[in-house]
N, C-alpha and C positions, 0 to 999 in steps of 0.2 A: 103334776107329774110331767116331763121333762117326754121329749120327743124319744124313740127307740135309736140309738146310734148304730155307727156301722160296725160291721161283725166280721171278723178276719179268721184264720187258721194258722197255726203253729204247730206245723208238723214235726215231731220228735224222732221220726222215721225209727222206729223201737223195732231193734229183732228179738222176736219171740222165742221164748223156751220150746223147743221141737222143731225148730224151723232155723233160717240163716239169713244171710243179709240178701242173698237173689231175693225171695220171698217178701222180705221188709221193703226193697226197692219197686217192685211189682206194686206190692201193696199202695205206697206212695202214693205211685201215680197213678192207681185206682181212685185214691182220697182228691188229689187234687179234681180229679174230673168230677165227681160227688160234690165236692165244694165249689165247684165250676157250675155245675148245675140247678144247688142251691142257692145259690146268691150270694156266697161269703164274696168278701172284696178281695182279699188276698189270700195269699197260699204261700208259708213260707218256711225256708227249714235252715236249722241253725247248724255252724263249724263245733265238732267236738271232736277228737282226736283222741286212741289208745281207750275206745269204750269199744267191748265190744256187741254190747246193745244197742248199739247207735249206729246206722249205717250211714251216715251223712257227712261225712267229714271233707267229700268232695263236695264240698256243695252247689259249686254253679255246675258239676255234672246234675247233681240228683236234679237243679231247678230245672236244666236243659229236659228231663227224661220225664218229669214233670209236666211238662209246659207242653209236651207233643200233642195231648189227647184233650186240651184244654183250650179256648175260643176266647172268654171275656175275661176271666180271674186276675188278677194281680199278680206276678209271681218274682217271691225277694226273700234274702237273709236277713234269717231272724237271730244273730249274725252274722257277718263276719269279723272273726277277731282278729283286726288289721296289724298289730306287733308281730303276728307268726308270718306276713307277706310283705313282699315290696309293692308299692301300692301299683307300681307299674304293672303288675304282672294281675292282678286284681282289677285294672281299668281294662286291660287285655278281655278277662275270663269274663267280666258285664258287658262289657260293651260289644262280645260278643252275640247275649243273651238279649242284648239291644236291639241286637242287627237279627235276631231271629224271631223274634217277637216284642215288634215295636210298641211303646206306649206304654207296657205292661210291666217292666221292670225295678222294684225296687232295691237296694242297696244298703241295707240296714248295718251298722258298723260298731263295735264293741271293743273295747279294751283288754279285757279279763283273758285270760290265757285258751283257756275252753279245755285244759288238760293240767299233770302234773308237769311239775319240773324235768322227770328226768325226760318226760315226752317233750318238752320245748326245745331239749340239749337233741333230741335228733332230729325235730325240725328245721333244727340250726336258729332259732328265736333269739337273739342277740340279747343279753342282758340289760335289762332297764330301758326297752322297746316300747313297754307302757308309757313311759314319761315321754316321749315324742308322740306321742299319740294326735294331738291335734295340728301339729303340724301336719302326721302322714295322713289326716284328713283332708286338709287344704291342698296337700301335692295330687295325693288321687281325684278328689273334685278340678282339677287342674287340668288330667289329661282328659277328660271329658267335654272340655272347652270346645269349642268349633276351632279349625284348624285354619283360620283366616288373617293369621300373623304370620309372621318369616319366621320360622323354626328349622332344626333340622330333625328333633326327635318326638314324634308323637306317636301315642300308645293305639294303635290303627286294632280293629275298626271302633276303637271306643270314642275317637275325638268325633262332638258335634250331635253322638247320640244322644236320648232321652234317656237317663234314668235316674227316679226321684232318690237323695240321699235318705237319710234315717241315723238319728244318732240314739244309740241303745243302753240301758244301765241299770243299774240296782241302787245307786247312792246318788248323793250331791255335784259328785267331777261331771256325771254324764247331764246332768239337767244343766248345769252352768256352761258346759259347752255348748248342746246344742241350743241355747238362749243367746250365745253371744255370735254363735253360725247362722241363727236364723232358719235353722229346720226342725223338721218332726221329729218329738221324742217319743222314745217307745221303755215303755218301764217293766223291769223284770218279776211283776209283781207274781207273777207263778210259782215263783218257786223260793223268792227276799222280797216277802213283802213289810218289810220293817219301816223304811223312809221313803214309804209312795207318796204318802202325802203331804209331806217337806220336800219332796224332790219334785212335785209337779206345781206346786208353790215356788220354788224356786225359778224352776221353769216359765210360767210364767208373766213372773213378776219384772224378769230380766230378758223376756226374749226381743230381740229387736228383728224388724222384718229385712229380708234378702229376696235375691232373685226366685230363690223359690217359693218363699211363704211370705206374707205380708201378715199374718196372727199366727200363733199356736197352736199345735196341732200333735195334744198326745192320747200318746196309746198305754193303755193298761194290759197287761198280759191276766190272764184267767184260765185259771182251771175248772173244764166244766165237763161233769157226766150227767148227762140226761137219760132218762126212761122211764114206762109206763107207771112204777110201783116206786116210792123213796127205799122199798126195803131193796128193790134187782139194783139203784142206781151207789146206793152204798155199795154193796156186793161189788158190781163193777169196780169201786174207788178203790178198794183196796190194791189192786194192780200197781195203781202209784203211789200208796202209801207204802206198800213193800220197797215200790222202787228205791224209796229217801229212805226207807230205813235202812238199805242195803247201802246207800254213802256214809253213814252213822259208821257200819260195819266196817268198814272198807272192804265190800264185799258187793262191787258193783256188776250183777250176774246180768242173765236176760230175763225179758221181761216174762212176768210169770202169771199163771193165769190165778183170774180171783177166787178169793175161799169166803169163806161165810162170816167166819168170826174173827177178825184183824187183830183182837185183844190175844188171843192165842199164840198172836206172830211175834209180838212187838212187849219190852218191858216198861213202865211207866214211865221211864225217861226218855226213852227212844220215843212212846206217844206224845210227849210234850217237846221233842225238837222237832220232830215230822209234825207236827198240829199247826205249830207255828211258821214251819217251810210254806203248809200250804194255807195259810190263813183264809186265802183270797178265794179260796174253793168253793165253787156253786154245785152242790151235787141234789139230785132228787128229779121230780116229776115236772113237765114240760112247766106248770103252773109255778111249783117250786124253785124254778133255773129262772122263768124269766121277773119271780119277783124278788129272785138273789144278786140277780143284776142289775135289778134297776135300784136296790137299794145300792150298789155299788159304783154306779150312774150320777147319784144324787152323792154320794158322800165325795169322789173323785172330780167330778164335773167330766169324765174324760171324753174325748172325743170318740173314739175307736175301743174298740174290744179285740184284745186279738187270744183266741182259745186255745187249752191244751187241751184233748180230750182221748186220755192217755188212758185207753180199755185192751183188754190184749184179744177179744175176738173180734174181727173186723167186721162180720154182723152185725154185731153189738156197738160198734163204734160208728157204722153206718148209721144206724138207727140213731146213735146218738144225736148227731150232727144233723139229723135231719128230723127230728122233735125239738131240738134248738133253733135250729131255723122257723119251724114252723110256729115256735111258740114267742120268737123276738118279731117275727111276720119280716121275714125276709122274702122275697119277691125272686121267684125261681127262674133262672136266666134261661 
């Protein structure tokens, strides 16, 4: 049996049914100081756009509002989807996050739109902004250069700071890029876990080392509820099996609190497209999570774990995150 790896957070910043996004943002960075004090490595919250159960869509604010109440953590996007920005103005918004909390910042970066279409036409997203994608990788790792050449334009105060890249995905494009960039993959197995295991094969079979990484170095995403009884931590799950089955619907509301019997919610097919969203799903009793993981440890090889643990009482999610911890034997900062 294989060493316990490190253990991350993927914050969804969910606004809840009775509440609003003040409450969800509050909440946050409650979580991250929890996980600050747990020991998780990092702390990160992803771009989603026109949800409005998702209060994250600024997201180097929410990491700034985050990052206040918190000392060691890690703190980075899980992503950003670079097609919707100029990377200039993205070297600008990190390299702030740099200059405020140094050492700690990572840059996780994404292709996929993180919205619909007619949401891209009013962020002004230029058509076929995905297919430049590795270039506007290489431009924004660009302005973070130390500013020790003759220039006139550099993205201030980003040139010269620390912050580690991250290339993030659901398929093949994102493993073969970041293998030929030479940085950490992070896989979106939470929610398309279909080609994690061809895609971190891919990865790395093909990655060659760079300034930042000299081996590979991926992350698996996981969705994980823990709690005392496997009957409270299903209870729990269903929160985000409603969630996915409300994308099914097109019916994507807040986030809602759990019921007892999920089969009630959902019709047999909707249970077998949501089953298989969340394949990757560790749910049950601290004993039950951490030997959900490590069979997932052993099948993956992966380096890092980074959790969703997507409950809608924050009690209950408290609790989560911190029977998880104690059951992977995370070391409380």
């Amino acid at each position: 049996m294989t060493d316990n790896i490190t253990l991350s957070l993927l914050d969804l910043v969910r606004v809840r049914e009775g509440f609003d996004a003040a409450n969800a943002l509050s909440e946050a960075q409650s979580i991250a100081t929890v996980a600050d004090r747990l020991g998780y490595h990092r702390y990160w919250v992803a771009e989603h756009h026109n949800m409005e159960s998702i209060a994250s869509a600024a997201t180097a604010v929410v990491l700034a509002h985050a990052g206040q109440h918190t000392k060691r953590i890690r703190i980075g996007s899980g992503g950003i989807m670079l097609p919707n920005h100029s990377p200039y103005i993205i070297a600008e918004q990190f390299g702030t996050l740099a200059s405020l909390f140094p050492g700690r910042v990572d840059l996780g970066l994404g292709r996929a739109p993180g919205t619909d279409q007619a949401t891209l036409r009013a962020i002004r997203t230029p058509v076929g902004a995905a297919e430049r994608f590795p270039q506007e990788v290489m431009e924004l790792m660009h302005w973070f250069a130390p500013a020790d050449e003759p220039g006139y334009i550099r993205a201030w105060p980003a040139a010269g700071t620390e912050v580690d890249f991250w290339i993030l995905g659901s398929s093949e494009f994102g493993a073969m890029l970041a293998a030929k960039l030479g940085l950490p993959y992070g896989f979106a197995s939470h929610f398309a876990p279909d080609y994690l295991d061809e895609a971190l094969h891919i990865y790395r079979s093909r990655f060659k080392p760079s300034a930042q990484r000299n081996t590979p170095w991926a992350m698996v995403g996981v969705n994980v509820i823990c709690a005392e009884t496997s009957a409270e931590a299903r209870r729990l799950f269903t929160t985000a099996q409603m969630s996915f089955t409300g994308i099914f619907r097109g019916a994507r509301g807040l986030s809602q609190p759990p019921i007892d019997d999920i089969s009630t919610y959902w019709n047999i097919r909707e249970e077998s497209q949501v089953s298989r969203m969340l394949g990757c799903a560790v749910v049950g009793t601290p004993d039950e999570v951490k030997a959900g993981l490590k069979a997932l440890q052993l099948r993956t090889l992966a380096d890092e774990f980074i959790i969703v643990s997507d409950i809608w009482d924050p009690a209950a999610r408290r609790r989560s995150l911190e029977l998880t911890a104690q059951a992977w034997g995370l070391s409380a900062a």
